[in-house]
N, C-alpha and C positions, 0 to 999 in steps of 0.2 A: 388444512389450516396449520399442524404441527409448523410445515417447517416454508408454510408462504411470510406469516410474521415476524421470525428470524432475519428471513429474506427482506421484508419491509422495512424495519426495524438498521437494516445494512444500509440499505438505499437511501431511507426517507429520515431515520433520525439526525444525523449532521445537518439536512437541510433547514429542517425546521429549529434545529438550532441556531443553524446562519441566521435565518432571518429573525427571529428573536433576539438573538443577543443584536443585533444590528440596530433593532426597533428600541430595545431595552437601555442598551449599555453595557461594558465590562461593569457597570457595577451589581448586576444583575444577572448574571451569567447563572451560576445555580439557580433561579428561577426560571429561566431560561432551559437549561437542562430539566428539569422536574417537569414543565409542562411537557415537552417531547417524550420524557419515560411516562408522564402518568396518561398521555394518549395510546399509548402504546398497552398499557397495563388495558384502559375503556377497551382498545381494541379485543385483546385476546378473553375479556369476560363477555363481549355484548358480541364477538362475532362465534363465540362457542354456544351462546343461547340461539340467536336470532339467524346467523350465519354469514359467510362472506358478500360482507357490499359485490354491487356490479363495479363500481368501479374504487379498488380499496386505498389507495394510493389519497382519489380526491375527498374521498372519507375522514382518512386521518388528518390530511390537511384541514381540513373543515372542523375537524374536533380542536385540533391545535389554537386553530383561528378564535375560534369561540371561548376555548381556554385562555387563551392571553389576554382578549378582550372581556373576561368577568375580573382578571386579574388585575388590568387597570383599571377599572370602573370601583371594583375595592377599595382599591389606592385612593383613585381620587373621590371616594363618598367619603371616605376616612377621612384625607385630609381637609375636604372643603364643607367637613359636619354635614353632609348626605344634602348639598344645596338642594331645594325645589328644582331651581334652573337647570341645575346638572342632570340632574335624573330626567328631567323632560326630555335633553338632548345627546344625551350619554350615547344609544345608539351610533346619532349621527358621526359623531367625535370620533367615534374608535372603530368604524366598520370599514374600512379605507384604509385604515394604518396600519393593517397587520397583511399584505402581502404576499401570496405564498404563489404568485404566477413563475412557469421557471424560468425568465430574465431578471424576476428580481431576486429569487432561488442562485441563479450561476452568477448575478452581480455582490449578492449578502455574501458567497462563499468563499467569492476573489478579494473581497474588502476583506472578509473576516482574516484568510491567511495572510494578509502583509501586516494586517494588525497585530496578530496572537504573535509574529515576527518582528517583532518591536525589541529593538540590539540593549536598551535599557533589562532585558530579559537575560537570560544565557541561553545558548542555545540549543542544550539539549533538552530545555525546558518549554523552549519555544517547539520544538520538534514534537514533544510527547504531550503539550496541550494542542497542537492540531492534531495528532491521530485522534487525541478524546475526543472533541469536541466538533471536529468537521469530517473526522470520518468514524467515526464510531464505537473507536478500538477500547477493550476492556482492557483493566490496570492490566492483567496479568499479557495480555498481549504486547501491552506496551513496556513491560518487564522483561521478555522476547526478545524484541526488538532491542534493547539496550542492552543486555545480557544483564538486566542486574534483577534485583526484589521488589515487589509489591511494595511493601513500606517506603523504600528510597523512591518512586516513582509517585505514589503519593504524596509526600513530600516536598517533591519537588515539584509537580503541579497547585500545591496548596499553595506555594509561596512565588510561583509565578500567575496566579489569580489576584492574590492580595496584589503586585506587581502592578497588575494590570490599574486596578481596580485606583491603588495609589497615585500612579499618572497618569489617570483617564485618560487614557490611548484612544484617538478617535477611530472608530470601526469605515475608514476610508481607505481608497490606494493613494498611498503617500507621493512624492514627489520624484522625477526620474532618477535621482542620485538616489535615495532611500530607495527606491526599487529594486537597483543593484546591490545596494547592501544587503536585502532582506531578500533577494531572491535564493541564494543556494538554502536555505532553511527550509521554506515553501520548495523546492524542488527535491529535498530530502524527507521531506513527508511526503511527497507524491510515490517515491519512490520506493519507501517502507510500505505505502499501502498496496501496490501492488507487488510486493514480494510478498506479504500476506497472503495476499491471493494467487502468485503463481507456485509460490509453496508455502504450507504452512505445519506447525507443528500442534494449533490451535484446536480442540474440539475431534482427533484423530480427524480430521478433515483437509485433507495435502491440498487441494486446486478449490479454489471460489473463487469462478470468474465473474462473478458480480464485483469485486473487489476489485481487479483488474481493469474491469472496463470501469468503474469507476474512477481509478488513477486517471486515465485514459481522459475522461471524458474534463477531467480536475486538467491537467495538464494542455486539454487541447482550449479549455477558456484562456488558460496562459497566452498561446499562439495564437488565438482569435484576438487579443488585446496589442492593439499597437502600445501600449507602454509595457507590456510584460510582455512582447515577443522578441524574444534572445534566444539566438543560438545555441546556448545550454538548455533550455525549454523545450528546441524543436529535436535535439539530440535525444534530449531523452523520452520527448514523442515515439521517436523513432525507433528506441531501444524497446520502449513498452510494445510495439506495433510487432515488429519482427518477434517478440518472444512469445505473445497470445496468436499467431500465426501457429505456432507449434501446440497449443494450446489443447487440442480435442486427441493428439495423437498421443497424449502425457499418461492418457490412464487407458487401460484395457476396460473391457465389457465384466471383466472380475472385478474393477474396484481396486487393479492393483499399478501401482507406478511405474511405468514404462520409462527405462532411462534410453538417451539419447540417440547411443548405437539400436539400439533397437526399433525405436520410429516407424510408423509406417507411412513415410514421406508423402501419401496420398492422401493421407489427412491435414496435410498442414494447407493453409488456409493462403491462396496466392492474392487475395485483395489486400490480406491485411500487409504483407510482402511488397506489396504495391508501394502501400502507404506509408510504411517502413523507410521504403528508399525514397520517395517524395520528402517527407520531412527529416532524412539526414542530409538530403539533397540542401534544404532550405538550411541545414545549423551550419554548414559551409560557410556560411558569410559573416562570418564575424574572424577575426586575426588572434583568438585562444581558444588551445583545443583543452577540452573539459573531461573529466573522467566519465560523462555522459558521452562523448562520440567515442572515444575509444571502446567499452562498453555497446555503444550503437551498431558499431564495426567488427566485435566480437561476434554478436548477435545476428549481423547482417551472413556473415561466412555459415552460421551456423545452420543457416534458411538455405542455403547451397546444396544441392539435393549430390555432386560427385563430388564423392570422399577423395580428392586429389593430395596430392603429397603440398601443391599451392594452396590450397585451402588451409591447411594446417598449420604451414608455416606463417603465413599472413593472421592467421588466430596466436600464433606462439609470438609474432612479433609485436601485435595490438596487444596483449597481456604483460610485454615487458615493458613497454611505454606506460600500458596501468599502474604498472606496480612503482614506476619512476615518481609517477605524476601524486597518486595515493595508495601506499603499501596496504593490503589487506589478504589478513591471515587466508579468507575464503577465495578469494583471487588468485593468492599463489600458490594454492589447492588446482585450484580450475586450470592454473598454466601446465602444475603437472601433465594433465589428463592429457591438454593439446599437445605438450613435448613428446608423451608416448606414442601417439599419431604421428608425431613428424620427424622424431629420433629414435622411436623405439622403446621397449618398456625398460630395458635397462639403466637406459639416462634415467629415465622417469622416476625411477625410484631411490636413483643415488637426490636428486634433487627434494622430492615428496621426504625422504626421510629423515631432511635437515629441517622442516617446516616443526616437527615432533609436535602435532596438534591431539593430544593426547585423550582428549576428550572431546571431540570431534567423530561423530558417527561415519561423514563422509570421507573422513582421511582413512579412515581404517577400509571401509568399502574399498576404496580406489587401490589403496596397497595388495588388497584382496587378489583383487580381480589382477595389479601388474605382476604379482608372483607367482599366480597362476599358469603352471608349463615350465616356471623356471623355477620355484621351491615350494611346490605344493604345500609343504610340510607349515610352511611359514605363510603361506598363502593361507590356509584353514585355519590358524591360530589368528590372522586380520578380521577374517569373515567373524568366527566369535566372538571378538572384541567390538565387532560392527552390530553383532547381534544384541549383545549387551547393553551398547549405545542407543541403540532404537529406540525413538521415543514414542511412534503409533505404530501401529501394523501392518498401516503398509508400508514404512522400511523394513520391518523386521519378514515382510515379503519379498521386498528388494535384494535382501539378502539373501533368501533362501534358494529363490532363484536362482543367483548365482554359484551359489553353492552345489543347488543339482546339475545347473551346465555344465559346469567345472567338474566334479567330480561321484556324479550320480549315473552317468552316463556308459 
């Protein structure tokens, strides 16, 4: 039970807040939340007495269900002085309206993200009320993700609730023009969410692929909607697909982080490879390419089981197009690694060492590992600073690692 209601709580709480705030209103949204934590709270004390329901999933929905429905019955005894009438039929009224089948589950969560993406918002407000609220993320993850503090992230969710709340935003999918406006916000929270889960720095816990395939499954309601199926949608289907392909070969039977070169390519998963190239196949059809296929295409080469001198180059030259399209400091991190595959470590490090990401665990790594053979001395002084930098143990495995290959040997 430890670590199934974590797990529950990952899956099941965004949902039941979809469909509550759907039922409720942004003016209710904190009620809304409170009922989903305090089912969760019923769960972990009645299932540590009594023990795990058979099925826990339709449990908590059903606690949920019955919580929301005493909560308007409240409401409306309050407001209507606890009518005769109403209590006779109070039942009928409210046992229908609270929803938790999953069509109206995958329809409450697709309304809710175009709504929480409402341009009267900012964006990065809009982005860090849907990690909260539709997928589950705590301030301090959502502090991660943004590089900044708990307070500033509160903050700025307080005042894009009030937001909400002030132009009653209807919890519907808006019209084909607003779809395109609000779509890359809803696609950058899909995207933050499974980076959570295919690394994380979160709970010393690197890989949650429940995280993942929840993107996954968030992103594939996109593509099943003819008004939200665009080519940046299926692109970055595609990108999530090829990356959980590699997904079981990421961590050893120790617990410890397997980087790249090292893979045991018999683990990666060729369905998901399949599916990968089926819906990059499908983002083709639109006349703008998105930082999602390029990205898609990095991703695709890297499912390429011979290390060719073509493979490499075609990853160096899809990263320089990234970096054209949207510079980003970890990206042209990531281009280093591919230049030293396809130029050599030399280039690789005249390049890596203009980046001067100084506080960055993986630039140090990488520097590590390219002066390794050509200034050891400098090579073991990166590893340190890479050690330093760790922020769970299994980097600070990563490292060590590398440090006995290198020079333990």
């Amino acid at each position: 039970m430890p670590e199934l209601i974590p797990h529950l709580f990952r899956t099941e709480y965004r949902k039941i807040v979809a469909v509550l705030c759907k039922h409720f209103g942004f003016r209710q949204i904190e009620i809304a939340e409170d009922i989903a934590s305090d089912t969760f709270l019923v769960a972990s004390q009645t299932w540590g007495i009594e023990g795990v329901p058979k099925n826990p999933t339709a449990w908590l929905h059903n606690v949920a269900k019955n919580k929301a429905i005493n909560h308007l019955q409240r409401n409306a005894l309050f407001e209507n002085k606890i009518s005769e009438q109403l209590k006779d039929n109070q039942d009928e009224v409210y046992e229908d309206d609270i929803d938790l089948s999953p069509l109206h589950i995958n329809d409450s969560q697709l309304q809710m993200m175009f709504a929480v993406c409402h341009p009267s918002i900012p964006t990065e407000a809009q982005v860090g009320l849907c990690l909260r609220i539709l997928c589950g993320f705590g301030i301090e993850e959502i502090a991660d993700a943004f590089l900044s503090n708990k307070e500033t992230i509160n903050k700025r969710l307080f005042r894009a609730k009030e937001k909400l709340r002030e132009e009653n935003i209807p919890i519907e999918l808006p019209n084909a023009f607003q779809i395109e406006e609000r779509l890359q916000p809803v696609l950058t929270t899909i995207y933050l969410l499974f980076n959570e889960g295919y690394y994380s720095v979160s709970q010393n816990t690197p890989l949650k692929k429940d995280l993942c395939l929840e993107a996954i499954r968030l992103c594939t309601m996109l593509v099943e909607n003819t008004l939200t199926n665009k080519p940046q949608a299926n692109a970055l289907l595609a990108l999530m697909c090829f990356h959980i392909s590699r997904f079981d070969a990421r961590m050893n039977e120790s617990g410890e982080l397997v980087l790249y070169e090292e893979q045991d390519i018999n683990l990666w998963n060729p369905d998901w490879i399949s599916k990968g190239g089926y819906f990059l196949h499908c983002a083709a059809s639109g006349d703008q390419i998105s930082k999602y296929h390029l990205e898609a295409g990095i991703a695709y080469w890297h499912t390429q089981k011979n290390d060719s001198t073509e493979k490499w180059d075609n990853i160096l030259q899809l990263y320089n197009q990234l970096l054209q399209i949207e510079y980003s400091p970890i990206a042209a991190l990531n281009r280093t690694y591919a230049l030293s595959k396809a130029r050599g470590n030399e280039a690789a490090i005249t390049e890596a060492e203009k980046l001067q990401l100084t506080n960055n665990f993986f630039y140090y790594l990488l520097l590590g590992e390219l002066y390794a053979g050509i200034n050891n001395e400098i090579s073991k002084l990166h590893f340190d600073k890479a050690l330093m930098l760790a922020k769970t143990p299994v980097d600070r495995q990563a490292v060590q690692k590398k440090v006995d290959a290198h020079f333990n040997n």
